[in-house]
Wavefront OBJ file of the C-alpha trace (Angstrom):
o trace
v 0.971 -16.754 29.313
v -0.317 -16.679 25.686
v 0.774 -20.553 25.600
v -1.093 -21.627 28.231
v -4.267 -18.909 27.517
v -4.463 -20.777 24.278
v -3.992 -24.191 25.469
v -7.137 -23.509 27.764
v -9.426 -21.890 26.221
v -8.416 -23.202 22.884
v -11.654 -21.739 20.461
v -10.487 -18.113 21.478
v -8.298 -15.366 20.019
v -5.785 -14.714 23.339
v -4.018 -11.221 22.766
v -1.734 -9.983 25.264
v -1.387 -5.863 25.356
v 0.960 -3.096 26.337
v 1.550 0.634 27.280
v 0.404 3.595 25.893
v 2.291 4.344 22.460
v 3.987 7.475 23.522
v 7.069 7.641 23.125
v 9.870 6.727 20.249
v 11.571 4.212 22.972
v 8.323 1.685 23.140
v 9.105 0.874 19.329
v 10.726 -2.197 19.156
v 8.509 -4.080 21.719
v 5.602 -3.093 19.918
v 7.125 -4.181 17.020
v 8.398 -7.745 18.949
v 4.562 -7.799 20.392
v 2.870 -7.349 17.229
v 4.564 -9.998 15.744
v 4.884 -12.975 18.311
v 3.184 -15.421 16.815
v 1.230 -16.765 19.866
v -0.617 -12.709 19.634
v -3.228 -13.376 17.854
v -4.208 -9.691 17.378
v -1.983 -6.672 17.162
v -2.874 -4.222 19.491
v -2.001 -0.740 20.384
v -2.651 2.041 22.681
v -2.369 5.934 22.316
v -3.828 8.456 24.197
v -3.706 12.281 23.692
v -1.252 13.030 26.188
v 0.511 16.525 26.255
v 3.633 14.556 28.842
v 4.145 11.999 25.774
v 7.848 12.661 24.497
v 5.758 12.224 21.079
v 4.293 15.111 19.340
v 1.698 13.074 17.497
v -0.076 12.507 21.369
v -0.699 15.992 21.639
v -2.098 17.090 18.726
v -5.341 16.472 16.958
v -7.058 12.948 17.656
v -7.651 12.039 14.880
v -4.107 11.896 13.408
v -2.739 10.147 17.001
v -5.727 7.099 16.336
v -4.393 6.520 13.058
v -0.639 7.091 13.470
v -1.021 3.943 15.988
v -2.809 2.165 13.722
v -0.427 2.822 10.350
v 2.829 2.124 12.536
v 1.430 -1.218 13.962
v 0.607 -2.138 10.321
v 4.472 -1.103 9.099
v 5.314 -4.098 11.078
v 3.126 -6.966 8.642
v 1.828 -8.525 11.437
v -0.611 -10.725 9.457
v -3.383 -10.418 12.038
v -6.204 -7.981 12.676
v -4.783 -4.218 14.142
v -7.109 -2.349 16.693
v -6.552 0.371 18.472
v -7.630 -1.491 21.743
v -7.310 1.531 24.400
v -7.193 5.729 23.800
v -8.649 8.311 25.435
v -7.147 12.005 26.904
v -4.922 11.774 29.942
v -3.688 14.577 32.045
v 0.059 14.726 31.570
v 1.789 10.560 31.486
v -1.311 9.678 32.801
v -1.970 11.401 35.862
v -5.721 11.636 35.469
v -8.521 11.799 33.124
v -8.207 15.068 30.827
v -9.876 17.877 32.299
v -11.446 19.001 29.512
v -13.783 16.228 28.911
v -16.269 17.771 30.772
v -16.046 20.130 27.881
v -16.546 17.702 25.391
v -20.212 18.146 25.744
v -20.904 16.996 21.841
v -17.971 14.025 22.397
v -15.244 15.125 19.147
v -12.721 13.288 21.108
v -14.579 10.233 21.271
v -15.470 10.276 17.445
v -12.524 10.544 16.349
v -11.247 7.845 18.632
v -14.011 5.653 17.059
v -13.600 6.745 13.140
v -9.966 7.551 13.090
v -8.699 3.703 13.423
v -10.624 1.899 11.498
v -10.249 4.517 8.018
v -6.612 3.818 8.748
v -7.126 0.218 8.391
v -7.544 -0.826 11.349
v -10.177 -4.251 12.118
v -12.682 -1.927 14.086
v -13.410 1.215 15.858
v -11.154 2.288 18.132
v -11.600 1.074 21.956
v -12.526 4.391 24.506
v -11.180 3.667 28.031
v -12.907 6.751 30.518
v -16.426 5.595 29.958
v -16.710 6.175 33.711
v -15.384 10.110 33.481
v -16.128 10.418 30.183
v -18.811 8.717 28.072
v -21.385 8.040 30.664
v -21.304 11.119 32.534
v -21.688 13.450 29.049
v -24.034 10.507 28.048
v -22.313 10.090 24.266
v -23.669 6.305 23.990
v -25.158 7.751 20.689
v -22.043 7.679 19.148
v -21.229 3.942 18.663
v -24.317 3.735 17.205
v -23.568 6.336 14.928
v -20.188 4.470 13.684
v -22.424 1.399 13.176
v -24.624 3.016 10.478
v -21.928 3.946 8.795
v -20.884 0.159 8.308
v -23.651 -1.636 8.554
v -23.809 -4.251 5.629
v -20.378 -4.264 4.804
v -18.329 -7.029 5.534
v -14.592 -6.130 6.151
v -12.747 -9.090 5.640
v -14.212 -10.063 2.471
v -14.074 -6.134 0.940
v -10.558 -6.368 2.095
v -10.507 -2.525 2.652
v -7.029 -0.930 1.480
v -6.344 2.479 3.459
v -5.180 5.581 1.988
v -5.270 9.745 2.053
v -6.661 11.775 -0.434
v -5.076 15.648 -0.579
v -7.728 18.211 0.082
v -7.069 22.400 1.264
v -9.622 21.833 3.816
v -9.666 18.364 4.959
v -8.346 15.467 5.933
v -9.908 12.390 3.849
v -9.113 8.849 4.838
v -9.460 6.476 2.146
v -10.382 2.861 2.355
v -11.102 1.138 -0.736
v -12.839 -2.515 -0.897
v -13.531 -4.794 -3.333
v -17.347 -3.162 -4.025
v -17.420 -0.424 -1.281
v -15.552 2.824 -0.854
v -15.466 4.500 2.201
v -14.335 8.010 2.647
v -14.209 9.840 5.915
v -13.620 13.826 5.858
v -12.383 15.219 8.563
v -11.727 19.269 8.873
v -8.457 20.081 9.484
v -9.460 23.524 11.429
v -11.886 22.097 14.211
v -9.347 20.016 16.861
v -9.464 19.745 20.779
v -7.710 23.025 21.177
v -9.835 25.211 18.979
v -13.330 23.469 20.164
v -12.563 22.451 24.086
v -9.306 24.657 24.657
v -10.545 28.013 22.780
v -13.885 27.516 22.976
v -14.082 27.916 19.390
v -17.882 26.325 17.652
v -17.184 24.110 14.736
v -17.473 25.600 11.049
v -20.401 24.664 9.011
v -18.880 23.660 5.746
v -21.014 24.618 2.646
v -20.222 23.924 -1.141
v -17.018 21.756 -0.508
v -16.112 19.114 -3.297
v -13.787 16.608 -3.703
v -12.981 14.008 -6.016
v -15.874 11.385 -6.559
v -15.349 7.476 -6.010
v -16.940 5.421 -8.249
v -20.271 3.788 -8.055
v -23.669 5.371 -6.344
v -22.586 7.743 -3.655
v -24.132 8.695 -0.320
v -23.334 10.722 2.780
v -23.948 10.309 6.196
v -23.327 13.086 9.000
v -22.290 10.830 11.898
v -23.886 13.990 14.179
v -27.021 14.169 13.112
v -27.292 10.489 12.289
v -28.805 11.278 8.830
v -27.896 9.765 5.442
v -28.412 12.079 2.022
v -27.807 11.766 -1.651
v -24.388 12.796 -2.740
v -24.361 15.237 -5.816
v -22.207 15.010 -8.770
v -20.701 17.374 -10.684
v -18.383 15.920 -13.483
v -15.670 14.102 -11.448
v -16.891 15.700 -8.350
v -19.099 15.059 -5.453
v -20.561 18.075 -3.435
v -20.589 17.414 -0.012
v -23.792 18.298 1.696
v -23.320 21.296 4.119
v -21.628 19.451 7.637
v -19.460 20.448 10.979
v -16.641 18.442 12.036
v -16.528 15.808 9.883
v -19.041 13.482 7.146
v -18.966 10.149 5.338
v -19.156 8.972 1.951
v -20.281 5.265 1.039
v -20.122 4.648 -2.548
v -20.405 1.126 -4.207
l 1 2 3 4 5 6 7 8 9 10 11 12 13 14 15 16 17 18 19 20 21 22 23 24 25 26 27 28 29 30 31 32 33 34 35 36 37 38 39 40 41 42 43 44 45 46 47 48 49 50 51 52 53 54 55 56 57 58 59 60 61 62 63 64 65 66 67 68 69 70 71 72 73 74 75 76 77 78 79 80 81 82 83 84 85 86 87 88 89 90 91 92 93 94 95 96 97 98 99 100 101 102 103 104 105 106 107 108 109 110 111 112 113 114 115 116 117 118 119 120 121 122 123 124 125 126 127 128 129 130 131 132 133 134 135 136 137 138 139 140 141 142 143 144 145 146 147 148 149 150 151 152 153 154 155 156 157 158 159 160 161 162 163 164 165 166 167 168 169 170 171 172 173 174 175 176 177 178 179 180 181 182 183 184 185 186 187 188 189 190 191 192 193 194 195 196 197 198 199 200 201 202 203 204 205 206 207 208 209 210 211 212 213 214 215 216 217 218 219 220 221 222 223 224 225 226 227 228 229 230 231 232 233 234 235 236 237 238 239 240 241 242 243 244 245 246 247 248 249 250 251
C-alpha cells in the first residue's frame, strides 16, 4: 500500500502505522516498519497500559513517551520519529482509563505532549481520547502551552541532540541544538498514581538548582503559561518555584 499511496499522491509523506508498543514480542516489526524504506516516517505507539507484558506501560508517562521514542531511534531509521498515538487504556485496551476523569489539570496529557519530543522525537506526542479525555476536561490549553515553549525555533536546522542530565529530584531531558538548549524538568515524585491514584496534590518545588546551559536562560511553567528570568549562581541556574514540571530555553 505505501507503493501505490506514494505513486498517487506523490507530493506527500505516506506512513503506514502499527500496534501499541507493549510488549517485548512487537520488536522486530517495529524495527522492520521503521526501516522500510517506502515509510517515510517512523512511528510508534504506547499507551499507559497496566495489561502491557511491559513494565515501562505502567509506570510514569513520561518515561513510557520517551522509551518509545529512544527505542524507535536505536533502529537509525533516517526519518523523522513521532510518537503518533498514546493515551491511558484500561487493561490491553479495553476502554479509556478510568481515571481521566481525574485528570482534572491533564498531567497525563502533558507529559504525552513534552515527553517525546525532549527525547528526540520530530514533535509532540499525538493524544488519541480527545473524545473521553481532552474535550470533556476541556485541556485544549495545553497544546498551546507546548507551542510557547518552541515557538521560534526551528528543529531541523538546530538539529536537537537528546540527552539526560542526573538530578536527586528530577528528571531533566536534554536536547541540545546548534544555538538553543532546551531542558525539560520533570519531578520524579508527582506520577499518575500519586496525583490521580492517591489523590496526592503536586509539590511546589522552591530553591532547586541544577547545572546551567550556556547562553541567556529563561523558564517557562507550561501550567501557568508564564515565562521568567532564570537566575544564576556560578555554574548554576535556580529554578523559579514550580509543580510538576518547568522549562528552560537558553541560547
Amino acid at each position: 500500500m505505501l507503493a501505490e499511496l506514494h505513486r498517487r499522491f506523490p507530493r506527500n509523506l505516506c506512513m503506514q502505522s502499527m500496534g501499541s508498543f507493549d510488549s517485548a514480542s512487537v520488536r522486530p516489526s517495529y524495527r522492520r516498519h521503521s526501516l522500510m524504506p517506502a515509510n517515510d516516517v517512523a512511528q510508534v505507539h504506547r499507551y499507559l497500559d497496566l495489561g502491557a507484558s511491559l513494565d515501562v506501560c505502567k509506570g510514569p508517562v513520561d518515561v513510557l513517551a520517551a522509551d518509545a521514542v529512544r527505542e524507535i531511534l536505536s533502529y537509525a531509521p533516517a526519518k523523522p520519529v513521532i510518537l503518533a498515538e498514546s493515551g491511558a487504556v484500561e487493561p490491553r485496551h479495553s476502554g479509556p482509563f478510568k481515571l481521566y476523569r481525574a485528570d482534572k489539570e491533564g498531567t497525563l496529557l502533558h507529559d504525552i505532549l513534552f515527553a517525546p519530543f525532549f527525547a528526540g522525537a520530530a514533535g509532540c506526542g499525538q493524544i488519541w481520547h480527545w473524545d473521553s479525555y481532552v474535550d470533556p476536561n476541556d485541556l485544549w490549553w495545553h497544546f498551546g502551552r507546548f507551542a510557547d515553549v518552541v515557538k521560534g525555533i526551528d528543529p531541523a536546522r538546530e538539529r536537537f541532540q537528546p540527552s539526560m542530565i542526573e538530578h536527586e529530584r528530577l528528571r531533566i531531558y536534554r536536547l541540545e541544538g546548534r544555538s538553543t538548549t532546551l531542558l525539560w524538568c520533570r519531578d520524579t515524585k508527582n506520577d499518575w498514581r500519586a496525583e490521580l491514584e492517591r489523590g496526592e496534590k503536586p509539590e511546589t518545588l522552591s530553591g532547586v538548582s541544577i547545572e546551567a546551559p550556556s547562553g541567556h536562560v529563561r523558564a517557562y511553567d507550561p501550567w501557568t503559561g508564564k515565562w521568567s528570568e532564570a537566575v544564576r549562581k556560578g555554574g548554576r541556574v535556580q529554578l523559579p518555584d514550580f509543580r510538576r514540571s518547568v522549562v528552560l530555553r537558553a541560547g
